[in-house]
GUKEGU-707362 format. One record per atom (N, C-alpha, C, CB): x, y, z. Coordinates in steps of 0.001 Angstrom, whole numbers, padded with zeros to 6 digits, always signed. Glycine has a CB too. Layout:
residues N
XYZ
...
//
This chain:
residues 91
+020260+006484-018099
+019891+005150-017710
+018441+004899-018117
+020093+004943-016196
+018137+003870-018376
+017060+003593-019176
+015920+002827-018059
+017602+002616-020532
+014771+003353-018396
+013623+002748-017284
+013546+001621-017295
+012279+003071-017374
+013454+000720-016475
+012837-000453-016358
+011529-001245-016405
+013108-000586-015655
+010730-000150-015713
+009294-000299-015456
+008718+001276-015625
+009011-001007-013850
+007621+000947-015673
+006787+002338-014992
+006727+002800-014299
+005967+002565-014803
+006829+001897-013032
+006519+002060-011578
+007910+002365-011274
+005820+000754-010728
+008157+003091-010353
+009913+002948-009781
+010086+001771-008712
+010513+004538-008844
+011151+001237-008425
+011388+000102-008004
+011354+000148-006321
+012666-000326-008659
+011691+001737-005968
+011234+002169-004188
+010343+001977-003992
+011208+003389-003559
+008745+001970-005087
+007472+002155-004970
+007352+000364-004558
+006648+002930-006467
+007695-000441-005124
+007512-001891-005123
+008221-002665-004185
+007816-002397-006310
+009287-001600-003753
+009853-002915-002562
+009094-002688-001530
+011533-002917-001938
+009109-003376-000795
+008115-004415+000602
+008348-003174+001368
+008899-006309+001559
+009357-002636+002080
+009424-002049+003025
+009433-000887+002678
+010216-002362+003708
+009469-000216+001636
+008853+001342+001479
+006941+001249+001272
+009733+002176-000268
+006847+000138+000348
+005375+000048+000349
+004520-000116+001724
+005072-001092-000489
+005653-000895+002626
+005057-000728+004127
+004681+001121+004673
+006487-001493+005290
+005827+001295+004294
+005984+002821+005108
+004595+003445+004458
+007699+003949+004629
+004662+003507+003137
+003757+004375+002764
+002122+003712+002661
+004323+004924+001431
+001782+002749+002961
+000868+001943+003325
+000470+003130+004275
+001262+000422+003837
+001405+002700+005793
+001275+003306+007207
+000848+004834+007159
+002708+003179+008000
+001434+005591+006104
+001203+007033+005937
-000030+006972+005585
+002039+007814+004988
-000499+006494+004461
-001769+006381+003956
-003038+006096+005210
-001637+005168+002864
-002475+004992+005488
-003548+004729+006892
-003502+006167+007824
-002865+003182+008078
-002328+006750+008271
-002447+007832+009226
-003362+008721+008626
-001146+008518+009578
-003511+008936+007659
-004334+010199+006967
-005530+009916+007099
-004139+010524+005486
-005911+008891+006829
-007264+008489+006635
-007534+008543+007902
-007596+007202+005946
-006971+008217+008888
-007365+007771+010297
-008076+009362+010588
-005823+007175+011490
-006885+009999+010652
-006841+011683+010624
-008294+011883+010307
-005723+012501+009348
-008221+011886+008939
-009408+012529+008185
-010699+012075+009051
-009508+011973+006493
-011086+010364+009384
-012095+009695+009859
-011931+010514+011334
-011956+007961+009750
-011281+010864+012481
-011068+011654+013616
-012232+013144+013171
-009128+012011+013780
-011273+014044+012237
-011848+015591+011988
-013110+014970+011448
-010916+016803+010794
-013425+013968+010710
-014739+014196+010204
-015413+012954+010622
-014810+014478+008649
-015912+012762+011575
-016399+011094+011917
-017747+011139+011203
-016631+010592+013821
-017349+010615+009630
-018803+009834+009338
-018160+008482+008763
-020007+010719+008046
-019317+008070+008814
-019257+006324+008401
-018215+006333+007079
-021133+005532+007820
-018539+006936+005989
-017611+006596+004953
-015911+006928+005027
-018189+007288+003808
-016103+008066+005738
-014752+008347+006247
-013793+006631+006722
-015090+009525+007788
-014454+006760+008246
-014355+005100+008799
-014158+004238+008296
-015171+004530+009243
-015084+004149+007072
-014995+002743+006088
-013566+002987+005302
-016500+002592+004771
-013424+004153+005095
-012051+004285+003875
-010536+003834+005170
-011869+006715+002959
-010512+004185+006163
-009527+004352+006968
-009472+002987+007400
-009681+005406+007981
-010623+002548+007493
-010576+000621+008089
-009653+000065+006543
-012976-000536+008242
-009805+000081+005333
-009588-000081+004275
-008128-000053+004108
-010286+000691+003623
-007587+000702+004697
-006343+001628+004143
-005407+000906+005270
-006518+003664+004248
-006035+000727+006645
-005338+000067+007335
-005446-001505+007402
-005490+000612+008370
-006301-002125+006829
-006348-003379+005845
-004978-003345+004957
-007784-003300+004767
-004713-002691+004232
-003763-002507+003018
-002394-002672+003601
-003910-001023+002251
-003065-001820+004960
-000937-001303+005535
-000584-002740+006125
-000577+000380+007432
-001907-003486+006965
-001367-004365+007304
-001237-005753+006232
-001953-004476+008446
-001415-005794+004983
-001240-006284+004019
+000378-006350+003896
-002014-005630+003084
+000411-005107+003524
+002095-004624+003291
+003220-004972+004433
+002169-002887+003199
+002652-004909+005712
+003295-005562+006933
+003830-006775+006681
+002414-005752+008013
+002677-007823+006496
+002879-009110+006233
+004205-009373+005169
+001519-009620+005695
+003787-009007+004304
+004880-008893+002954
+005959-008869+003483
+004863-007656+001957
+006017-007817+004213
+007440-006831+004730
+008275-007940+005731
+006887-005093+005880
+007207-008989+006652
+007406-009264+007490
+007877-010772+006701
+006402-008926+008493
+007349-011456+006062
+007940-012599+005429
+009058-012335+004662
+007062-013243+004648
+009280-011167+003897
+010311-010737+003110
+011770-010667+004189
+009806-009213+002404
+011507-010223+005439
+012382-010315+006182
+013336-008227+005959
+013255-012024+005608
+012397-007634+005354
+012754-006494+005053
+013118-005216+005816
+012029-006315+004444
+013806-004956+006269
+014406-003559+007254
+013726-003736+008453
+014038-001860+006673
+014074-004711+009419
+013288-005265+010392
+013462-004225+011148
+013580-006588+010957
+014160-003165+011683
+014062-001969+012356
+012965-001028+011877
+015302-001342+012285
+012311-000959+010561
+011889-000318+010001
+010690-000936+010009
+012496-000012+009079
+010382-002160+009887
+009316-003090+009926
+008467-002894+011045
+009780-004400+009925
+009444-002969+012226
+008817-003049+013811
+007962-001264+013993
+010580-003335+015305
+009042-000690+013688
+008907+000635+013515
+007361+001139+013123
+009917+000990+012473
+007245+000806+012100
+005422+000701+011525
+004649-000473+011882
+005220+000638+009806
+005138-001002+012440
+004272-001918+013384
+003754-001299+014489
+004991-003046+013912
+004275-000376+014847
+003964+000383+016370
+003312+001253+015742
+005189+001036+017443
+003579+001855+014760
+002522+002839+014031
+001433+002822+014159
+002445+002866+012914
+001442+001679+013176
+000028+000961+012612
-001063+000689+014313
+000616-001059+011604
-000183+000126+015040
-001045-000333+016114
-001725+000729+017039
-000256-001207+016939
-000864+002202+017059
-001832+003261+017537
-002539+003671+016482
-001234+004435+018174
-002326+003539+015465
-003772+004237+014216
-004865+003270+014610
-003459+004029+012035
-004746+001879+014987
-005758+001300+014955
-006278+001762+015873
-005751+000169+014888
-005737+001950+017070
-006327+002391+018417
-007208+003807+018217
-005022+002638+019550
-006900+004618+017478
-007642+005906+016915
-008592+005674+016353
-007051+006694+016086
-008469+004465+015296
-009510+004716+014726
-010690+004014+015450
-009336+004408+013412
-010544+003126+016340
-011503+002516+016937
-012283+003843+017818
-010851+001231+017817
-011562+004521+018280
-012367+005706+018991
-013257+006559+017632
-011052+006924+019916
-012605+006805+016878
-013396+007536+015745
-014412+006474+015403
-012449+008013+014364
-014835+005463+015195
-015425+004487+014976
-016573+004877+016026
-014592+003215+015071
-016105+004548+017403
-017059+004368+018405
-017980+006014+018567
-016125+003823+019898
-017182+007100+017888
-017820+008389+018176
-019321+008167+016582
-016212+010086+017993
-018842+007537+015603
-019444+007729+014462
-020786+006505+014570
-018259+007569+013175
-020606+005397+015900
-021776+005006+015694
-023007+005554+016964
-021552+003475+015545
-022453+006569+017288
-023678+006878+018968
-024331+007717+018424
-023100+007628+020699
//
């Protein structure tokens, strides 16, 4: 079967790009936690910018709404983390 694109087509639909948005954000969050410095922080605020980018998408697309909500709850305790990693990286 012959490629279509470059990109594979799981990578581009709405609701895997959600998921892996959300992964992306968890790591970073992670990383900004073990290592609280500012740039850390800045990359993880960034990343969870992105996921909730991909939310939106996901969420107008009308895309695996079990799956949607699903990283919605995700997303909303990473934020909650990272605000503590945040608050440790500015005292």
């Amino acid at each position: 079967m012959a490629k279509h694109s470059d990109t594979s087509w799981k990578k581009d639909h709405p609701s895997t790009l959600l998921s892996n948005s959300v992964q992306k954000a968890d790591r970073a969050v992670k990383q900004a936690m073990s290592h609280p410095e500012e740039i850390a922080v800045e990359h993880a605020f960034n990343s969870i910018s992105h996921a909730e980018n991909a939310l939106l998408n996901a969420e107008q697309r009308h895309e695996h709404m079990d799956t949607v909500e699903q990283n919605k709850g995700q997303l909303e305790l990473i934020r909650q983390q990272l605000v503590k990693a945040d608050e440790i990286v500015k005292e």
